[in-house]
PLY file of the C-alpha trace (Angstrom):
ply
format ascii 1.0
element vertex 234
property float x
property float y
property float z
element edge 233
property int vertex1
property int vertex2
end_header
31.72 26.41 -35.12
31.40 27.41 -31.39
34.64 27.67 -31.12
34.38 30.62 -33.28
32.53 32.36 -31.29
33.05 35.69 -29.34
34.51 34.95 -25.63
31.76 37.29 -23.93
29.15 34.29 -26.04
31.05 31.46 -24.53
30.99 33.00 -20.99
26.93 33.87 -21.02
26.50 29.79 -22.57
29.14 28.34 -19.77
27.20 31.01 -17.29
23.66 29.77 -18.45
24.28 26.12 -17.65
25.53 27.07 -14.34
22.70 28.74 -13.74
20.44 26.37 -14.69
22.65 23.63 -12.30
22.01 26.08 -9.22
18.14 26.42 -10.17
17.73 22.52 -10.81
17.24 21.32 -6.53
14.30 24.09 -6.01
12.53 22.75 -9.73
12.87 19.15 -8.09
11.55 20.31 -5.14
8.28 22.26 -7.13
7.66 19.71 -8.93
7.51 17.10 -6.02
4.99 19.56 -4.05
3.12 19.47 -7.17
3.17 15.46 -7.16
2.31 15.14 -4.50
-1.22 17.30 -4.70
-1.74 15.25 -8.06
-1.38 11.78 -6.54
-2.99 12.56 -3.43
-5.93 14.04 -5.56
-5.78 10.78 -7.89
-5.84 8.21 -4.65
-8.94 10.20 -3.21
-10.83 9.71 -6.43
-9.67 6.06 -7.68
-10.75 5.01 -3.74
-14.89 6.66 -4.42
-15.07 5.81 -8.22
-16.59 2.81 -9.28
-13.80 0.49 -10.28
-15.72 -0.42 -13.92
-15.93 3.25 -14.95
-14.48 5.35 -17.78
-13.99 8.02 -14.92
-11.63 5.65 -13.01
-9.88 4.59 -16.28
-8.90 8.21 -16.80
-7.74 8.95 -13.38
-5.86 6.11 -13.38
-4.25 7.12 -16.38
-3.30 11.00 -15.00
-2.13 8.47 -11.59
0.36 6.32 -13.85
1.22 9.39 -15.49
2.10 11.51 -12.21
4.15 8.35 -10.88
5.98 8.26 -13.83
7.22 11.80 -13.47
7.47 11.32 -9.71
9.97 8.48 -10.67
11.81 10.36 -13.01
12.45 13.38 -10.60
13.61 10.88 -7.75
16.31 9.85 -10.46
17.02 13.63 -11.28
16.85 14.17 -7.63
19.61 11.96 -6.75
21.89 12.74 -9.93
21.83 16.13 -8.24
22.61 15.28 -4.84
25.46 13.65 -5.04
28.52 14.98 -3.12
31.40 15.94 -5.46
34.09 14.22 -3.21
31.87 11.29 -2.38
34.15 8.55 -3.72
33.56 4.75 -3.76
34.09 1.26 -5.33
30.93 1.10 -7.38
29.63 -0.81 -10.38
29.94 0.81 -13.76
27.38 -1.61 -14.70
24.88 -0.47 -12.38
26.38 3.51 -13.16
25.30 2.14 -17.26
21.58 1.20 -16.19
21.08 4.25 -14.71
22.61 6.57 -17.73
20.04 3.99 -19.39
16.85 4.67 -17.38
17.48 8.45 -17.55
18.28 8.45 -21.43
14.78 6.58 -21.80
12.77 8.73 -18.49
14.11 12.01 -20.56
13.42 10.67 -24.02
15.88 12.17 -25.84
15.23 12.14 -29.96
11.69 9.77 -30.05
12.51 9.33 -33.60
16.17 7.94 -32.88
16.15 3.77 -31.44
18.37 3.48 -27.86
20.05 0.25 -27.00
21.78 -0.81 -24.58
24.23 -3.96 -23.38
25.98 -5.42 -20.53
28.76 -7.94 -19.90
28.61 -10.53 -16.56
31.04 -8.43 -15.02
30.09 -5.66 -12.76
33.10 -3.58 -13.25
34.28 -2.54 -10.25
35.65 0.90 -10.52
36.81 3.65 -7.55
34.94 6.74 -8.33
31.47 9.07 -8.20
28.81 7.90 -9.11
26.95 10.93 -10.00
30.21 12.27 -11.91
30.12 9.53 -13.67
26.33 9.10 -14.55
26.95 12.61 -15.81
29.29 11.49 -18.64
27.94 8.67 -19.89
24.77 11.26 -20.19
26.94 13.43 -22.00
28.49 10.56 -24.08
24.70 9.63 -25.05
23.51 13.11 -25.40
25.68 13.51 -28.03
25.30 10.63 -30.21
21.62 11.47 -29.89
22.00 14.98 -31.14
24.47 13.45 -34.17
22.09 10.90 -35.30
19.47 11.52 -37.98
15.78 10.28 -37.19
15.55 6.78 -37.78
19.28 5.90 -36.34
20.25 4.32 -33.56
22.15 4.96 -30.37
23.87 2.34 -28.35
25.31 1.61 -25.27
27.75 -1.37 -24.13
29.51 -1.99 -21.32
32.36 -4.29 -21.52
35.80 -5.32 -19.96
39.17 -4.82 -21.92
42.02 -6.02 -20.26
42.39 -4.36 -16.99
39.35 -1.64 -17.73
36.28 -1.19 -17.77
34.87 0.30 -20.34
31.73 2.33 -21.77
30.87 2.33 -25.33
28.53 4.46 -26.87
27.91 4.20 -30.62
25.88 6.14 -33.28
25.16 6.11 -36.41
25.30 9.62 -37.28
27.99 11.28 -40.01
30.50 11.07 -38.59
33.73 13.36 -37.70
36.72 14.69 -39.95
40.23 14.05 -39.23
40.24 18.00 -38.26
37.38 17.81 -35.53
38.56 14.46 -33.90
41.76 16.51 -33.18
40.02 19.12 -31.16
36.54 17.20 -30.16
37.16 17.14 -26.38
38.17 20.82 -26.22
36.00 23.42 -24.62
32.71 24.92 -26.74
34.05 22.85 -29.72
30.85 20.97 -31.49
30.46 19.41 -34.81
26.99 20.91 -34.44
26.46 23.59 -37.04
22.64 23.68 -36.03
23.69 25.52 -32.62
22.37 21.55 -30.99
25.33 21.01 -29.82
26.70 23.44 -26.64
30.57 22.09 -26.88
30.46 21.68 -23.50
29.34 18.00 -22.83
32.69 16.20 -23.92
34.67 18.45 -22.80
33.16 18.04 -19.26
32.84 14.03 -20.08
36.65 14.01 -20.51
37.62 16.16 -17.38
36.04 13.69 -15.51
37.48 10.67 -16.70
40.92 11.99 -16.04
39.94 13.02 -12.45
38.72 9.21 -12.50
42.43 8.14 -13.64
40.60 7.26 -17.18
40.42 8.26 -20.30
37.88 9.43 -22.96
38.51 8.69 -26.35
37.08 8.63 -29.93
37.37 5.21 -31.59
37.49 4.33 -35.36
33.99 3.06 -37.28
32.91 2.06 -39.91
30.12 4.43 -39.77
28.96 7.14 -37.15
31.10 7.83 -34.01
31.85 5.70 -31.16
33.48 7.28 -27.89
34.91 5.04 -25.46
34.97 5.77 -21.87
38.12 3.63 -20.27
38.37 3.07 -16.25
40.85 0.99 -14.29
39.16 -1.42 -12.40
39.56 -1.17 -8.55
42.13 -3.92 -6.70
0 1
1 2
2 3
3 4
4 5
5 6
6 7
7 8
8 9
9 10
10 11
11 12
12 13
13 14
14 15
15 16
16 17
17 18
18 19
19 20
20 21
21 22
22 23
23 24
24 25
25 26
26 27
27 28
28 29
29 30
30 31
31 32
32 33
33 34
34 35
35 36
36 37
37 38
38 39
39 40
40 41
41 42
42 43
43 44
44 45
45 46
46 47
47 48
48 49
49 50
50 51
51 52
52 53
53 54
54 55
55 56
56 57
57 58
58 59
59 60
60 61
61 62
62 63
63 64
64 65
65 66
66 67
67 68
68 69
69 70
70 71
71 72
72 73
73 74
74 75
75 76
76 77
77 78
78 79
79 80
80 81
81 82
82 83
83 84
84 85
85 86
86 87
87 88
88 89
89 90
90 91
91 92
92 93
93 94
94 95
95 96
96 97
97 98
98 99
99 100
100 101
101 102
102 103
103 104
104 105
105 106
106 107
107 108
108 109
109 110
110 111
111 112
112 113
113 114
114 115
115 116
116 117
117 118
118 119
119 120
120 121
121 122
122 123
123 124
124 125
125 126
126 127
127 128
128 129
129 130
130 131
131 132
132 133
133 134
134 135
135 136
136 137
137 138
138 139
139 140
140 141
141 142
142 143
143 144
144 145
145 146
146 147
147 148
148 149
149 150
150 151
151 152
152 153
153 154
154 155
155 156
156 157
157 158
158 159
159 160
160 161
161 162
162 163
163 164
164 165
165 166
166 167
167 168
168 169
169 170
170 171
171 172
172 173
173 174
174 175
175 176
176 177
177 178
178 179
179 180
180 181
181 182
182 183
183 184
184 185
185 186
186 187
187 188
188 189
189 190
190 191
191 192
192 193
193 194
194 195
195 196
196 197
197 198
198 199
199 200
200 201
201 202
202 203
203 204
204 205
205 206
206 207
207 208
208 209
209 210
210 211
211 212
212 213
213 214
214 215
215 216
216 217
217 218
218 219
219 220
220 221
221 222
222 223
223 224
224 225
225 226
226 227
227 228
228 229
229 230
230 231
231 232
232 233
């Protein structure tokens, strides 16, 4: 396991990811340059091709194509962004659809279904939003990386009581006794294949406790489900 590892191993992994956070604003802002000489390019053709052409079909096509990236780097964009101590009364709801858009923008396993649920409340909760976008990402990353192609990875947002609460489900193998014990710890992954980093739960959990939550492993019948719990605000 990770865990395993040498400490100089777990420092150059921890130090690659922050590495890759600090890169992440300049790629956005490449790749929106870039977008923007591909659109502009598209708009000058589509507006001198005849409309009934297979020429204007296939810019058309690269245009659709461009605004879909353009539309997923906004989202990345703003994930990004976000102020650390920028703290509000926000809908987990609305926090859930956006996990959701990303998860499907990013296309995580194509060979593994995503679903995804929500109850009539909006589930008020005190918090940051881009914290907390970041660990339901994590919390879907890795049911994607546990399930085997042809599974299924779910996402539910419900209230319990005085939480609100984020369910995310797959339908993977599973986790012994042993590894539920230690699953939110630092670098520790079920993950034999390397997949897995150990780092996403770990981080999903520190956050939920700065949130006055809590994330936690719940029984199944088959796979894993994690559970992220939030008071509601008032």
């Amino acid at each position: 396991m990770d865990s395993m590892q040498p400490p100089e191993e777990q420092l150059i992994r921890a130090g690659r990811m922050v590495a890759i956070g600090r890169l992440a604003p300049a790629l956005i802002h490449e790749l929106n340059n870039s977008l923007l000489v591909l659109l502009g390019t598209a708009d000058l053709e589509l507006a001198v091709l005849p409309p009934e052409s297979k020429e204007y079909e296939r810019m058309n096509t690269v245009r659709d194509a461009a605004s879909e990236i353009r539309d997923a780097v906004s989202q990345l964009a703003g994930f990004t962004r976000s102020p650390l101590e920028d703290e509000c009364e926000l809908s987990l709801v609305e926090v859930g659809r956006s996990a959701a858009a990303l998860t499907r923008r990013l296309r995580l396993q194509r060979d593994i279904g995503f679903e995804d649920s929500y109850c009539d409340d909006e589930l008020i909760v005190h918090g940051n939003e881009a914290q907390l976008v970041q660990t339901l990402l994590h919390m879907l990353t890795n049911g994607f990386q546990a399930s085997a192609a042809g599974g299924t990875v779910t996402l539910e947002l419900v209230r319990e009581g005085d939480e609100a609460v984020a369910l995310v489900s797959d339908g993977g193998a599973g986790v012994t006794p042993e590894q539920a014990n230690r699953i939110f710890e630092l670098f520790e992954t079920t993950r034999l294949d390397q997949q897995g980093s150990g780092i996403g739960l770990a981080a999903a959990s520190a956050i939920a406790h700065r949130h006055g939550g809590k994330l936690e492993l719940r029984s199944a019948a088959s796979g894993t489900v994690f559970a992220l719990r939030l008071p509601l605000a008032g």
